[in-house]
N, C-alpha and C positions, 0 to 999 in steps of 0.2 A: 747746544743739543748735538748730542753724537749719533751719526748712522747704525742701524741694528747691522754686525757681522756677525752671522753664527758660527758657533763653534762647534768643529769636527775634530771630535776625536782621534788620537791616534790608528785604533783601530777601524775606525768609519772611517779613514783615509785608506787603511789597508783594501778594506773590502771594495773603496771607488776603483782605487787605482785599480784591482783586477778587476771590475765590471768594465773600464775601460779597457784591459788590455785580451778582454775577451770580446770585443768590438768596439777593434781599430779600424778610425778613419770615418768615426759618425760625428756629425754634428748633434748639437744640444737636444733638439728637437726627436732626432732619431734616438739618443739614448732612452730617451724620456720613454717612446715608444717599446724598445726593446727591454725596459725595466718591467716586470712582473708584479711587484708590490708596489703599494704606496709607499710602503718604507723605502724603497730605492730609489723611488722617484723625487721623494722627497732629499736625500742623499744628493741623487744629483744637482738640485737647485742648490742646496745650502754648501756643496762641498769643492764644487767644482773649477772655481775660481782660485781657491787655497791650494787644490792640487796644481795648478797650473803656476802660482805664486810659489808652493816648496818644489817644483819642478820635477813632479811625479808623474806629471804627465804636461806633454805641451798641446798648444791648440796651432793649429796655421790660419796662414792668410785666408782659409775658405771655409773657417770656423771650424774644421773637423778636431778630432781629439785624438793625439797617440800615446800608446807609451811611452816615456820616455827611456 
């Protein structure tokens, strides 16, 4: 059995990475809050991890999220 990874888009990657680099320095929790849709919200959970994995953006030691 294989874990579910979802897949993000090219473009849903475009849109993460500027939702992150229009608030830099939040943790997960805080983007979640600052997302307006469900759709964004739901973005962040599925996409966030890949942005951080093609180094679109990095996370630090205190979980926050920058651009990179």
């Amino acid at each position: 059995m294989t874990t579910h990874r979802p897949r993000v888009n090219p473009g849903q990657r475009r849109i993460l990475r500027d939702f992150v680099a229009a608030h830099p320095g939040l943790t997960r929790p805080e983007l979640l809050a600052e997302a307006d849709r469900v759709r964004m919200r739901m973005l962040i959970t599925d996409g966030r991890t890949e942005l951080v994995h093609r180094s679109m953006v990095r996370q630090d030691e205190g979980g926050r999220y920058w651009p990179a």
